[in-house]
TIKE-173957 format. One record per residue (C-alpha): z, x, y; residue number from 0. Coordinates in steps of 0.5 Angstrom, whole numbers. Layout:
TIKE-173957
     Z     X     Y seq
     Z     X     Y NUM
...
//
This chain:
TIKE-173957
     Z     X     Y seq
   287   116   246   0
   290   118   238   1
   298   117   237   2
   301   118   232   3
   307   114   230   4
   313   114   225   5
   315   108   223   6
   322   107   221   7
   323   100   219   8
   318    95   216   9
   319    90   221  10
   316    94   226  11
   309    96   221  12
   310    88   222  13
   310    88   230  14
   304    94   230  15
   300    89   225  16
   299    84   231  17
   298    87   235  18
   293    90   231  19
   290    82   230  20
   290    81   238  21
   285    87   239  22
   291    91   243  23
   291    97   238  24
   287    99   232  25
   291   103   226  26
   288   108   222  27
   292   110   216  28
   291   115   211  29
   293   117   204  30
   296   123   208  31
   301   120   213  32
   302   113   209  33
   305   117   202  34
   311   119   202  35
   313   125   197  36
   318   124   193  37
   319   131   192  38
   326   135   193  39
   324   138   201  40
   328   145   198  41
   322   145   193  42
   316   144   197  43
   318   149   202  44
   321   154   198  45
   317   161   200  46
   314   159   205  47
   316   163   210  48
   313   169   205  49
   319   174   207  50
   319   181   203  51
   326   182   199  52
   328   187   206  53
   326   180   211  54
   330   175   206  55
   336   179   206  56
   335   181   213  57
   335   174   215  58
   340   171   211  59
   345   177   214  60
   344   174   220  61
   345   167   219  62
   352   168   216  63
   353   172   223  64
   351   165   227  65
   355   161   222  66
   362   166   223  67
   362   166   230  68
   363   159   231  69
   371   157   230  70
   372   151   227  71
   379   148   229  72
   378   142   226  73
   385   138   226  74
//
């Protein structure tokens, strides 16, 4: 069976690391999940949604009319 698993905290590599050492569990890294970009997320997905100008405007009419049907009474 194949996980994928995010670690969110260094102890917890230290945790899967022996477990690892106590045969229960083998890790497998790769360049691809262990690296992490430092490349703004603004940047690496610009354009992907490949819209036409019609599509981009089309769609950002209709995320400002979600944004204003919700009331923000904030007190």
């Amino acid at each position: 069976m194949t996980l994928t698993v995010e670690v969110l905290n260094s102890n917890a590599l230290n945790l899967l690391s022996d477990m690892e050492q106590l045969d229960l569990i083998r890790l497998n890294t790769s360049t691809e999940t262990t690296t992490i970009s430092s490349e703004k997320l603004s940047s690496q997905f610009a354009g992907a949604l490949k819209l036409t100008d019609a599509q981009h405007e089309a769609y950002q009419n209709t995320l400002q009319e979600s944004r204003n049907e919700w009331e923000r009474n904030i007190f």
